[in-house]
Structures are given as C-alpha cells and as structure tokens.
ChimeraX commands (.cxc) that place a marker at each C-alpha (Angstrom):
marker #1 position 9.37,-51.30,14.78 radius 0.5
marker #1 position 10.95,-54.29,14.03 radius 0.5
marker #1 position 11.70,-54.56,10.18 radius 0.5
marker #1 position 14.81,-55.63,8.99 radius 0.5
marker #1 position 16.35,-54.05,5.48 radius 0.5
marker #1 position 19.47,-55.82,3.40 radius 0.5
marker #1 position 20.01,-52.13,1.51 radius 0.5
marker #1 position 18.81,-48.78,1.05 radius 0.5
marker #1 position 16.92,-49.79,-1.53 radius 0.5
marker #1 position 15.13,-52.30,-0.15 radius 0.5
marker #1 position 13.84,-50.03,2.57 radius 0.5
marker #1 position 13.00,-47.52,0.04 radius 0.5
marker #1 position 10.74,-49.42,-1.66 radius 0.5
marker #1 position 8.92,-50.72,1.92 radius 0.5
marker #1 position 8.09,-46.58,2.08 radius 0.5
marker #1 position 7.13,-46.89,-1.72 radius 0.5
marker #1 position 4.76,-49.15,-0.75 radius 0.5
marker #1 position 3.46,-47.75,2.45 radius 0.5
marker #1 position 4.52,-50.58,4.17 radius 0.5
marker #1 position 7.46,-48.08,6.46 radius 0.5
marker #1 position 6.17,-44.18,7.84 radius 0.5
marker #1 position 8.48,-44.28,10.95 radius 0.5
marker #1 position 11.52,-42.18,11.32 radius 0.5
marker #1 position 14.14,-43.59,10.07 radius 0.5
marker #1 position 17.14,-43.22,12.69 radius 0.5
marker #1 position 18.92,-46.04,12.96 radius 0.5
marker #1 position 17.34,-48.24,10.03 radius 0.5
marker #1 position 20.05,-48.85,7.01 radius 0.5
marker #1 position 23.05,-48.40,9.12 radius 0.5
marker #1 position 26.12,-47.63,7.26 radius 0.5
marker #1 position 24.67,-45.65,4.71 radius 0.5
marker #1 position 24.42,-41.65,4.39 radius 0.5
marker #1 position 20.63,-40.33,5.38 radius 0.5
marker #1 position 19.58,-37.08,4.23 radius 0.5
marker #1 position 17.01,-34.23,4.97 radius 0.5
marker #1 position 15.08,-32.98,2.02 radius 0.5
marker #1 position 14.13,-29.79,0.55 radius 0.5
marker #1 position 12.24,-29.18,-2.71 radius 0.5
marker #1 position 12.11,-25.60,-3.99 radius 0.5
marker #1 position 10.92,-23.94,-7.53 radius 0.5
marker #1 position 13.55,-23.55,-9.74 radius 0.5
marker #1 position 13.29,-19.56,-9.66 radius 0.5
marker #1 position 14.27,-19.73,-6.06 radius 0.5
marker #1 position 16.88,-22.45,-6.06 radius 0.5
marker #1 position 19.97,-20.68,-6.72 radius 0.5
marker #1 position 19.14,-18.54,-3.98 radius 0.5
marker #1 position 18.84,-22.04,-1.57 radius 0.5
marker #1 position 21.98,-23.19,-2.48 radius 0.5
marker #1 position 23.66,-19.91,-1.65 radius 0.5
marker #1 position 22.11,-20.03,1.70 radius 0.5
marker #1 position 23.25,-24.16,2.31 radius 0.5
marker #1 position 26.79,-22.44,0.89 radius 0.5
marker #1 position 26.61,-20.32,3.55 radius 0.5
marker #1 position 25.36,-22.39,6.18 radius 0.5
marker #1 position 27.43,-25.31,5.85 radius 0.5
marker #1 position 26.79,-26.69,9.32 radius 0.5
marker #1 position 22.83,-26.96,9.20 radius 0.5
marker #1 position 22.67,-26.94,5.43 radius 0.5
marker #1 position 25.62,-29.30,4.23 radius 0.5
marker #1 position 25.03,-30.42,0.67 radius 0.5
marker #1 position 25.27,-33.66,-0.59 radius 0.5
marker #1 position 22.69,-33.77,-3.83 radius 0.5
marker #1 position 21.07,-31.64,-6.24 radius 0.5
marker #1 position 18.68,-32.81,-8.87 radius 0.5
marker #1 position 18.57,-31.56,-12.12 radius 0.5
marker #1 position 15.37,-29.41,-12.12 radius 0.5
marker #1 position 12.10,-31.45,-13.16 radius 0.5
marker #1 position 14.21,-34.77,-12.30 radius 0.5
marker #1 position 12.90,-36.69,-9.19 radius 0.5
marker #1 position 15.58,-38.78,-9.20 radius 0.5
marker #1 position 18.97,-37.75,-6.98 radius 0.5
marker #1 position 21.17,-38.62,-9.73 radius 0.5
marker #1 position 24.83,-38.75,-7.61 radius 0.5
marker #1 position 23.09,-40.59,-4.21 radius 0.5
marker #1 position 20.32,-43.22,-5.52 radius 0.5
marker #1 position 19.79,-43.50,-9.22 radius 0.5
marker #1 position 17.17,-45.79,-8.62 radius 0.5
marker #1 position 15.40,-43.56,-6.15 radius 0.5
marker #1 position 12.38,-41.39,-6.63 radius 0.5
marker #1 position 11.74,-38.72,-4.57 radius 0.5
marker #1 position 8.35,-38.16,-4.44 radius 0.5
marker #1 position 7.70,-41.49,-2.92 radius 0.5
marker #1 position 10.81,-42.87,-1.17 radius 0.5
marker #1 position 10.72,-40.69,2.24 radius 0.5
marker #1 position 8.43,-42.28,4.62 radius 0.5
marker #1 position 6.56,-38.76,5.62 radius 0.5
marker #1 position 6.79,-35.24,3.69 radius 0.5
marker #1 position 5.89,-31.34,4.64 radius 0.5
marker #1 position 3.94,-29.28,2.61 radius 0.5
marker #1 position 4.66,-25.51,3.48 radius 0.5
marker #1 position 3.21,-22.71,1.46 radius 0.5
marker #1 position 3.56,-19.04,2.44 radius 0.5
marker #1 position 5.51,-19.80,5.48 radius 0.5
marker #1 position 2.26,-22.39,6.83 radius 0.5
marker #1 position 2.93,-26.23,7.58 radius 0.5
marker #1 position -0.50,-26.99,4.80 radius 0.5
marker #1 position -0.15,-30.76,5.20 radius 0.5
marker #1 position 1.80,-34.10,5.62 radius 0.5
marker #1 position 1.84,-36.46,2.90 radius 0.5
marker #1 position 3.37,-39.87,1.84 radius 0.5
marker #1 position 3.26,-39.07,-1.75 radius 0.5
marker #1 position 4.10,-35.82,-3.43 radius 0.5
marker #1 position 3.21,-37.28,-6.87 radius 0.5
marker #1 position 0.35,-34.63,-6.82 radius 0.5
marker #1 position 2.21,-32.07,-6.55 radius 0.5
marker #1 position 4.96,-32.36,-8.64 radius 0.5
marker #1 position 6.12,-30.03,-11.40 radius 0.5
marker #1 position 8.63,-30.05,-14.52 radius 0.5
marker #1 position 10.65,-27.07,-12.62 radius 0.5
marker #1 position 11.17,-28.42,-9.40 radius 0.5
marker #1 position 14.81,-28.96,-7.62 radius 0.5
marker #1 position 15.37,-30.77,-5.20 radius 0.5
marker #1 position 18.01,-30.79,-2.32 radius 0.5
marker #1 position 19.59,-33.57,-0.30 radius 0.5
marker #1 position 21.19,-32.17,3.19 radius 0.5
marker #1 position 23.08,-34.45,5.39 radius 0.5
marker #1 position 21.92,-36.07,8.43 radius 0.5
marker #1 position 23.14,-36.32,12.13 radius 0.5
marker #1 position 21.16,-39.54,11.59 radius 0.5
marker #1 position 24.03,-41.02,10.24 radius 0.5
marker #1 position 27.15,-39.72,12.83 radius 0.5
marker #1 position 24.56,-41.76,15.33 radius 0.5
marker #1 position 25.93,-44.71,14.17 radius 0.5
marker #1 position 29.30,-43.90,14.93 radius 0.5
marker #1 position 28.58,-42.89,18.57 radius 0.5
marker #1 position 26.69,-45.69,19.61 radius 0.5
marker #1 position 29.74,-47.67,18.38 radius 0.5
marker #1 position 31.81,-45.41,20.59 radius 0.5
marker #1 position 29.72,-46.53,23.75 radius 0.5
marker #1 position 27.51,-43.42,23.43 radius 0.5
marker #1 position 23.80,-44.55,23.31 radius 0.5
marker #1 position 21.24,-42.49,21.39 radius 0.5
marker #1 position 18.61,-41.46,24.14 radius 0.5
marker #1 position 15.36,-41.49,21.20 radius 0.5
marker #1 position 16.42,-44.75,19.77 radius 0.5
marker #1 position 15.85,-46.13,23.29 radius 0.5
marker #1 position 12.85,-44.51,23.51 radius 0.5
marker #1 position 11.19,-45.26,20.55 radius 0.5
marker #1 position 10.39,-42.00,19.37 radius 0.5
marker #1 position 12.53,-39.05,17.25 radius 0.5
marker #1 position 15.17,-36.72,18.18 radius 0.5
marker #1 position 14.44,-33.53,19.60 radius 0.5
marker #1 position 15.06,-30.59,17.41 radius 0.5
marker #1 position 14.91,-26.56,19.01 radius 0.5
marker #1 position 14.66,-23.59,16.72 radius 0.5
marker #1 position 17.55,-21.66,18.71 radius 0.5
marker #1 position 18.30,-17.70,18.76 radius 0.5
marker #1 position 21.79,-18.33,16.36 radius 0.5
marker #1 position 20.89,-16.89,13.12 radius 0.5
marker #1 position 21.49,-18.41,10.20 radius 0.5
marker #1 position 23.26,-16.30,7.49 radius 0.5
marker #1 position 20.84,-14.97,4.77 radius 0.5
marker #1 position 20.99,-15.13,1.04 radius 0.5
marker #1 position 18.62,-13.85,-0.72 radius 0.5
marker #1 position 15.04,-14.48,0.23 radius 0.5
marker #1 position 16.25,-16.71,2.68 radius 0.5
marker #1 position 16.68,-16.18,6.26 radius 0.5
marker #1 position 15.63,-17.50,9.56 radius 0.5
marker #1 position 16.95,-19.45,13.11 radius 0.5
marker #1 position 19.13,-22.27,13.18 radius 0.5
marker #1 position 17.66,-25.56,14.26 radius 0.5
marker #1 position 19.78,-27.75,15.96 radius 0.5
marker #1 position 19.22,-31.17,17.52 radius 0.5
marker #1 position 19.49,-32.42,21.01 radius 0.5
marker #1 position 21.56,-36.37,22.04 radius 0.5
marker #1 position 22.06,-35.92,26.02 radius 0.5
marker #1 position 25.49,-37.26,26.62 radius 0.5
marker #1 position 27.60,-37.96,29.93 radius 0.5
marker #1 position 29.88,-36.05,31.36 radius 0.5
marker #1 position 32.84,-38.07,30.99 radius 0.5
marker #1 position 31.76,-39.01,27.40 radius 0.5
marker #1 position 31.44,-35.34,25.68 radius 0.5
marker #1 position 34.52,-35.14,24.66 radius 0.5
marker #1 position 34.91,-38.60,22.75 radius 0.5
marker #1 position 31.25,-37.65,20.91 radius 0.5
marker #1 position 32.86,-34.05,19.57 radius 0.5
marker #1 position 35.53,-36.10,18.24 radius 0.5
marker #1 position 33.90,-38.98,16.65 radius 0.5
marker #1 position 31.00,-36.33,14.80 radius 0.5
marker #1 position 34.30,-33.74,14.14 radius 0.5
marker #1 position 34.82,-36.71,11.46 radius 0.5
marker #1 position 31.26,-36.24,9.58 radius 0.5
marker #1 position 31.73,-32.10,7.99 radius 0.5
marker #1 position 29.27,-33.28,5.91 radius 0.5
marker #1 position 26.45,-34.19,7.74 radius 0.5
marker #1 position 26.44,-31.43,10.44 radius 0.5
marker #1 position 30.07,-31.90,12.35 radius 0.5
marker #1 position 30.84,-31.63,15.62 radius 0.5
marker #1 position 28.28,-30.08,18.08 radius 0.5
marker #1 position 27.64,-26.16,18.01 radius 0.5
marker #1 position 26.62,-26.18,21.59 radius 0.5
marker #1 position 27.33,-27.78,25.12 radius 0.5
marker #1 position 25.34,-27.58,28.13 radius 0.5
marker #1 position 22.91,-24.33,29.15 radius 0.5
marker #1 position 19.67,-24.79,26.38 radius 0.5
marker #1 position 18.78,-20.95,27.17 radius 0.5
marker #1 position 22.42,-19.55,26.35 radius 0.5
marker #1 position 21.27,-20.54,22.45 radius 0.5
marker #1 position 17.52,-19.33,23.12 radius 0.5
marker #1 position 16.04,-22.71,24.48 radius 0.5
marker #1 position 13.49,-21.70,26.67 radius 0.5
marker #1 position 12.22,-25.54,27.66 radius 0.5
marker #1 position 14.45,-28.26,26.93 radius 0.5
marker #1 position 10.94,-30.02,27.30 radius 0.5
marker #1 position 9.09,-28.96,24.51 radius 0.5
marker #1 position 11.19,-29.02,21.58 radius 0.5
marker #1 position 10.12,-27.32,18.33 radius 0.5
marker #1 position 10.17,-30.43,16.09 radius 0.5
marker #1 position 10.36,-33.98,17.31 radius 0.5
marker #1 position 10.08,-35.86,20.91 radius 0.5
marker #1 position 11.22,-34.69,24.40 radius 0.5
marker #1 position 13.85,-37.29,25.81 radius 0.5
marker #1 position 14.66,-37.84,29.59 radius 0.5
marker #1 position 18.10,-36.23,30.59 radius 0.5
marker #1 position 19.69,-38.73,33.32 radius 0.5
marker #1 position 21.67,-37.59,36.09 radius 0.5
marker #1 position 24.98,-36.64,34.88 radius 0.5
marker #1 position 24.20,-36.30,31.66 radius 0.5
marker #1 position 25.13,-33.07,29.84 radius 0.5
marker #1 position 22.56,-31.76,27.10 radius 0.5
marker #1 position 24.65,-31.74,23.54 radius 0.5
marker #1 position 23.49,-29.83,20.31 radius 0.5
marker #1 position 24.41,-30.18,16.75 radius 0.5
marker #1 position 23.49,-27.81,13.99 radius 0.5
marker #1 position 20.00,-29.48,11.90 radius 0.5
marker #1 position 18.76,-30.23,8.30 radius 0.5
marker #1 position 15.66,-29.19,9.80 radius 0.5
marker #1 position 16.81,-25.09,9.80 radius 0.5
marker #1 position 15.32,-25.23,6.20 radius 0.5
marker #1 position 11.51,-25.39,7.54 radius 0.5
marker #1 position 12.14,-22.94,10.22 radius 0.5
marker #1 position 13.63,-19.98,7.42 radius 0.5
marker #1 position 10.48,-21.29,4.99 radius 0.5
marker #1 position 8.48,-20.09,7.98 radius 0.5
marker #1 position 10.24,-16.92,8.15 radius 0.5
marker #1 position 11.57,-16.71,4.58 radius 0.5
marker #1 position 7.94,-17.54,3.25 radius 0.5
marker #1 position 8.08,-18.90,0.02 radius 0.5
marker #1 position 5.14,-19.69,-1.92 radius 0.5
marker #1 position 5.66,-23.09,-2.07 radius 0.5
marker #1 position 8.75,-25.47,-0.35 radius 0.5
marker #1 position 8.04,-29.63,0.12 radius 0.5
marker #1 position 10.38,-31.20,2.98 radius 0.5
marker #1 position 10.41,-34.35,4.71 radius 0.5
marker #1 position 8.93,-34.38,7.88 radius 0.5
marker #1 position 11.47,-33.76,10.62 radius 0.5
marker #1 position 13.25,-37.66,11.59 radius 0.5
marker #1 position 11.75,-39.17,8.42 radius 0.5
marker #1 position 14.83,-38.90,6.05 radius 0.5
marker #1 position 15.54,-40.42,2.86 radius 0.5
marker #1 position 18.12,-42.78,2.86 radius 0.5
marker #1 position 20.68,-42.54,-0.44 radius 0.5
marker #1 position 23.38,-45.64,-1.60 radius 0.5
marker #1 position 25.79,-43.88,-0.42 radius 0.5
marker #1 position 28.47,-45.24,2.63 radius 0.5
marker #1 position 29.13,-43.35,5.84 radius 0.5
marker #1 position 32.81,-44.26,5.56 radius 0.5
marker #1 position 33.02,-42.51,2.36 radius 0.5
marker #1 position 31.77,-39.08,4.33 radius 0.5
marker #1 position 33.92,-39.52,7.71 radius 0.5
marker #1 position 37.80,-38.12,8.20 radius 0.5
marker #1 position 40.36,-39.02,9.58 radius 0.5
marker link #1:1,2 radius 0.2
marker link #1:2,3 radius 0.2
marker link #1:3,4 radius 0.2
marker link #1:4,5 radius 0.2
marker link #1:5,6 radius 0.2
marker link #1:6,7 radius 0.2
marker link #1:7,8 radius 0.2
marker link #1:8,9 radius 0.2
marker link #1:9,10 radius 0.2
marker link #1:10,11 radius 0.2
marker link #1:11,12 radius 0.2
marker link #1:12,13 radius 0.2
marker link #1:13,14 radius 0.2
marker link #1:14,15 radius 0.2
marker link #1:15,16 radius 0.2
marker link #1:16,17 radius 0.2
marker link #1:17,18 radius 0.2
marker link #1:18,19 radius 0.2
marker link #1:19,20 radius 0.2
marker link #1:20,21 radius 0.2
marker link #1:21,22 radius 0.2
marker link #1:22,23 radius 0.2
marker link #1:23,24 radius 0.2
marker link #1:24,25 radius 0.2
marker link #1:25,26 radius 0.2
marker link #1:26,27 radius 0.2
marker link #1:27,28 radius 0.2
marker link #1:28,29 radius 0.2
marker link #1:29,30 radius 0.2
marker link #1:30,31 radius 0.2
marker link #1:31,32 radius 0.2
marker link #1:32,33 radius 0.2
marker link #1:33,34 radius 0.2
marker link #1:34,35 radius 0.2
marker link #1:35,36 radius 0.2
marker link #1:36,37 radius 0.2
marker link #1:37,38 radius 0.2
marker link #1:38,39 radius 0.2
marker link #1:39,40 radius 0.2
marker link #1:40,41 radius 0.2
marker link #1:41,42 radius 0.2
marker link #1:42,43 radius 0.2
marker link #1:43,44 radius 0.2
marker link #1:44,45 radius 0.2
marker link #1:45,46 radius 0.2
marker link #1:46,47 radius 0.2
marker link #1:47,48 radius 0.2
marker link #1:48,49 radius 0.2
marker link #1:49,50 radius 0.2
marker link #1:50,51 radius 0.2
marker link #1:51,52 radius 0.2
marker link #1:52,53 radius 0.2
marker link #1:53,54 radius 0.2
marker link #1:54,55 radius 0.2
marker link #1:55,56 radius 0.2
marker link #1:56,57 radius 0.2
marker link #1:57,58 radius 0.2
marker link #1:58,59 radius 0.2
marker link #1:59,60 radius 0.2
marker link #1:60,61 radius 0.2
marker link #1:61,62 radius 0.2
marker link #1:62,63 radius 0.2
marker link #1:63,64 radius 0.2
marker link #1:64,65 radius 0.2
marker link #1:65,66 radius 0.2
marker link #1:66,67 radius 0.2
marker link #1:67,68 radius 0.2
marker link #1:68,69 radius 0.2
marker link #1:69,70 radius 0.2
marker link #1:70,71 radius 0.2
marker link #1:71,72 radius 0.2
marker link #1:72,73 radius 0.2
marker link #1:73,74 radius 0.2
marker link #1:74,75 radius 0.2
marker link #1:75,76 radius 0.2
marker link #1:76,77 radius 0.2
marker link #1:77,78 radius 0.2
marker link #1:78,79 radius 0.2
marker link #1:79,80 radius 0.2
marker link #1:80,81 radius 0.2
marker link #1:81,82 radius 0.2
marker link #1:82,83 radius 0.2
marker link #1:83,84 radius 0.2
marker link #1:84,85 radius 0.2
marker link #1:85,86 radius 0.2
marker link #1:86,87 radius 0.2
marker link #1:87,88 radius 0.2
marker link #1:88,89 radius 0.2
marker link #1:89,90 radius 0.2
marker link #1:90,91 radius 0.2
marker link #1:91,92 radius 0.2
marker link #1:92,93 radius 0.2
marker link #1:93,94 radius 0.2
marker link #1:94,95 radius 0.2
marker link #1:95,96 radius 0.2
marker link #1:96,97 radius 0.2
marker link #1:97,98 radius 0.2
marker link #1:98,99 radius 0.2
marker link #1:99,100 radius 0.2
marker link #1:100,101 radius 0.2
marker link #1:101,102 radius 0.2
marker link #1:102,103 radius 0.2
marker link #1:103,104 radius 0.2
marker link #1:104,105 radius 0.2
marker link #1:105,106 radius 0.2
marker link #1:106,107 radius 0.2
marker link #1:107,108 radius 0.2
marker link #1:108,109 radius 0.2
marker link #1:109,110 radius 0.2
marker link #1:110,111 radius 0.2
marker link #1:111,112 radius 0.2
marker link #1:112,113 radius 0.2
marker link #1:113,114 radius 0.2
marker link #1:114,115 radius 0.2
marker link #1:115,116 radius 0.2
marker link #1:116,117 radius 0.2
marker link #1:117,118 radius 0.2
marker link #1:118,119 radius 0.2
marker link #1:119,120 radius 0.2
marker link #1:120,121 radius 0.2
marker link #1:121,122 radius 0.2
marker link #1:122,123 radius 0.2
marker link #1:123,124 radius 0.2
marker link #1:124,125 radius 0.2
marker link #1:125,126 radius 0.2
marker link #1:126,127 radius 0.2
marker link #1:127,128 radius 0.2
marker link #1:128,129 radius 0.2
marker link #1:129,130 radius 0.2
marker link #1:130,131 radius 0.2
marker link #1:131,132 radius 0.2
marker link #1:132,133 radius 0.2
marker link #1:133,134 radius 0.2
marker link #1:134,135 radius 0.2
marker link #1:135,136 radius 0.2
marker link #1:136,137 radius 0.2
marker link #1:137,138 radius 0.2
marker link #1:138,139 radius 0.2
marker link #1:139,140 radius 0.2
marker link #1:140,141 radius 0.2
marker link #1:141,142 radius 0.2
marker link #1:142,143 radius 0.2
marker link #1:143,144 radius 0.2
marker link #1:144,145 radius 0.2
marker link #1:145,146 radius 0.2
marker link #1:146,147 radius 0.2
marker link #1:147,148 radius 0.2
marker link #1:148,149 radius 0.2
marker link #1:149,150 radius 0.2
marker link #1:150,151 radius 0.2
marker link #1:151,152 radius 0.2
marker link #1:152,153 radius 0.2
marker link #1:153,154 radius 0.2
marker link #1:154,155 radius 0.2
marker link #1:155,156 radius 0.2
marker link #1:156,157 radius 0.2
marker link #1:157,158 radius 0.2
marker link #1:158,159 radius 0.2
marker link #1:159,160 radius 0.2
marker link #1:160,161 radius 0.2
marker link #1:161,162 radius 0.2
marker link #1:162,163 radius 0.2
marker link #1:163,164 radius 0.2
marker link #1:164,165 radius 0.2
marker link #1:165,166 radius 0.2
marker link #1:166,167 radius 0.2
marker link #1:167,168 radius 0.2
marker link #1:168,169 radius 0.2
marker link #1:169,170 radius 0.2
marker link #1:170,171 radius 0.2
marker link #1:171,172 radius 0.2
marker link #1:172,173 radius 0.2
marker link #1:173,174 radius 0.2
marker link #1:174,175 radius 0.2
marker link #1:175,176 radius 0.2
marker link #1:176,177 radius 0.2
marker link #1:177,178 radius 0.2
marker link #1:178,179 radius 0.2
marker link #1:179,180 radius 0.2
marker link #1:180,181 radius 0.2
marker link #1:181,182 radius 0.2
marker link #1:182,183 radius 0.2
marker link #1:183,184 radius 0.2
marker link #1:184,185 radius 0.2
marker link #1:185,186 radius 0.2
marker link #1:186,187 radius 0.2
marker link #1:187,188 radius 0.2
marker link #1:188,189 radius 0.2
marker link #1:189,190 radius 0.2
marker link #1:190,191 radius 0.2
marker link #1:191,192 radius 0.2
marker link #1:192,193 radius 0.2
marker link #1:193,194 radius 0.2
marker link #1:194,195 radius 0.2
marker link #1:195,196 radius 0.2
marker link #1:196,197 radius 0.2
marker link #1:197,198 radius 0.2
marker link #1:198,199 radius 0.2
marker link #1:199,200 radius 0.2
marker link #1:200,201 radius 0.2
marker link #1:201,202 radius 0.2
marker link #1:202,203 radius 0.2
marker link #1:203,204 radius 0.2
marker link #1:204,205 radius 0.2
marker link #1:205,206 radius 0.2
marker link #1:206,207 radius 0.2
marker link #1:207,208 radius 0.2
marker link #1:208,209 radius 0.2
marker link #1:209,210 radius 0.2
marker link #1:210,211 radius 0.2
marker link #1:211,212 radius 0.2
marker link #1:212,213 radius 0.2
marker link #1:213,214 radius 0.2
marker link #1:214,215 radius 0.2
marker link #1:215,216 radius 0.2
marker link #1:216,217 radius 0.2
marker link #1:217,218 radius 0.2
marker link #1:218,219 radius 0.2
marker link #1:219,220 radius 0.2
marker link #1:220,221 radius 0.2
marker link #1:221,222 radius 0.2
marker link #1:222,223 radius 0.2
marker link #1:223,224 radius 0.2
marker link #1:224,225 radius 0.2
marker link #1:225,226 radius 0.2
marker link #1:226,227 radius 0.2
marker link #1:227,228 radius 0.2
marker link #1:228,229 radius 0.2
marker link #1:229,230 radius 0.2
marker link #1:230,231 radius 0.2
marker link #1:231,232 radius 0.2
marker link #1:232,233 radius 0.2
marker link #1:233,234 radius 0.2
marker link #1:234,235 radius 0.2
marker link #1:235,236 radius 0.2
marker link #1:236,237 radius 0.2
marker link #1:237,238 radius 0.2
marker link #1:238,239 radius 0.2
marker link #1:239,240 radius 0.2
marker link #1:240,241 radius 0.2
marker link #1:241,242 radius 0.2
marker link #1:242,243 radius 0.2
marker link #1:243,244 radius 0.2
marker link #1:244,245 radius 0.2
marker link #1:245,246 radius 0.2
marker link #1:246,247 radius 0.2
marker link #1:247,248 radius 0.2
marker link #1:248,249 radius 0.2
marker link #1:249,250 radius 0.2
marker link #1:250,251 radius 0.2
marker link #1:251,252 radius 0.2
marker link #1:252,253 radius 0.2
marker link #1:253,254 radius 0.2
marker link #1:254,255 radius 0.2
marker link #1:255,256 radius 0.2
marker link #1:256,257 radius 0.2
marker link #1:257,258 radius 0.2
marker link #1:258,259 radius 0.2
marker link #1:259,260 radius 0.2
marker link #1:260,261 radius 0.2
marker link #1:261,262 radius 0.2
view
C-alpha cells in the first residue's frame, strides 16, 4: 500500500475515514503502536492485574478513564472507536465479528487498554540491518498461541501468544539487544529456535496472522504478543471484550525514543 502519513494523526484520521484497513506495521515510523483491549468496567481491574502480571505480552502503556474513548496520556485527539483500521468482537469466548467502527457498540462503562507493540522495536531492527520478513511480503506477522502459560488473575487466564521475525544466524544476537531496549513494548525475545519446544506444532500455520518463508540460515525468533489478550478471552470467556484485529494497531503521539533504554 503505498500511502504516505506526516503524523499519527494524520493516518488516524485516513482509518476514520475508511480510506486505511491494512495493518499497520511499518506506517508512522517513530511513533509507539499499540494493541487494544476494551473490557466492562466490572472486569477491568481484574485485566490490569493480569497485564501487571504479564508484563511481557501485556505491557501497559494507556488506560482510559471508563466511558472515555479517548486515550487521554497517548492521543488526546484520538477516538477509539474509529481510529484502528480493523476491530474484534468476542463475546463468550467466540470471535462474533470484525468491524471498522465500534460506535455501535459502545457503552458509558467501558475501559479501554493500550498494550505495546513489537510493531514499533521493528523499526529499530531494520535500522540495525535486520529486515522484517512480512513487511517484504506484504502481509502481517505471524503470531502462535504457544504452550507458556500466562499467569492468571482473576477471571483471566489462558496461553501466551507470541510473534514470529525469522532472523540469521549471525544476526540473533544484535536483534536481542536492540528489542532488550523496548521493556515496554514486549522486550527482548522469549524464545530462539525449535517452534515445538514452546508448543508450535506448524511454524506454517500460525494462529493469527500470515505464514512467512524462513530462508536458509535463518533462525526462527519469538517475542512475547499483545495478541495473548484474545487467546485468554477465548479461554477466560468474558461476556463481552472488543480488540483490534491482530496487525491492525492503533498508533498513539507518542515517540519510540521516549520508550527505548539505554
């Protein structure tokens, strides 16, 4: 897709408008992408204990006020019921529908979470010489519901997803140290290598997401996923949780440099 976007904000209102429904990795580089999950406020303390505890799949960086569409601390101008280019509708545990507009559906005691995204550490490797295998291809990152358990908290419980960037050999090491500097939007990897040593059955036929080709001498690397939040609502069940649709993030004002250490 060749569109071009000056700021955040300008591609958020292109998805306001219906004019952008791709995923989003690598459009509005330099600035923080997030996953999104939008809970009842009766079950949202309970969330946040679970991201609390599952700071690697589940790292925070907004909370609305509940009723508020608008993620206050990342894009004051934003609204989130229209600003991500694709959204989930699960109820009882079932994927019901994808939507561009959750207008509908909206309610006065809704909260909504911002995760961060290994969209954004994918800047940062492919200045690092480390191409992203999806971006080349055109389509979205594969994503694997794995057999690590996430740690529970309440009502909430289920697999961690992680996602997939094949890397070479000689390169591994340089792309645990350049994500190491992102804590807040996933970290360094949580696996290398063997798929089936973290319950990956087919590396081919990921969960969520596109299959990408692995090249000779390339090494399959995983990092923990904002997507673990659709896999425990199909476990956990809850009567009602809106997400984005897995590589369709929203994109907040906020600068990558602000998130990375050094």
């Amino acid at each position: 897709m060749d569109m071009q976007f000056t700021s955040p904000e300008e591609l958020r209102n292109a998805i306001r408008q219906g004019d952008f429904q791709a995923p989003t990795s690598g459009f509005a580089p330099g600035f923080i992408q997030t996953n999104l999950a939008i809970l009842p406020k009766d079950m949202a303390f309970e969330f946040l204990l679970f991201c609390q505890r599952n700071p690697k799949a589940c790292p925070v960086i907004d909370v609305t006020e509940p009723g508020s569409f608008v993620p206050a601390l990342s894009a004051p101008h934003a609204d989130l019921r229209t600003d991500i280019p694709k959204y989930r509708i699960y109820r009882d545990g079932v994927l019901t529908e994808e939507t561009t507009d959750i207008r509908p559906l909206w309610t006065d005691d809704m909260v909504a979470f911002l995760l961060g995204c290994s969209f954004t550490f994918e800047e940062a490797l492919t200045q690092n010489g480390i191409p992203m295998r999806h971006q080349q291809q055109g389509c979205n990152v594969p994503m694997y519901k794995t057999s690590i358990p996430a740690v529970p908290a309440g009502r909430f419980q289920g697999p961690t997803v992680v996602s997939m960037r094949p890397v070479k050999e000689q390169d591994i090491v340089r792309a645990v140290q350049v994500t190491s500097r992102f804590p807040n939007v996933h970290g360094a990897p949580v696996h290398i290598g063997n798929p089936e040593s973290i319950g990956i059955q087919d590396i081919n036929k990921p969960d969520f997401g596109d299959a990408v080709e692995i090249k000779e001498g390339e090494v399959p690397v995983f990092w923990a996923c904002g997507v673990t939040p659709q896999a425990v609502a199909m476990e956990s069940k809850p009567p009602l949780m809106i997400t984005h649709a897995p590589g369709h993030m929203f994109v907040t004002d906020l600068k990558s440099e602000n998130f990375s250490v050094f």
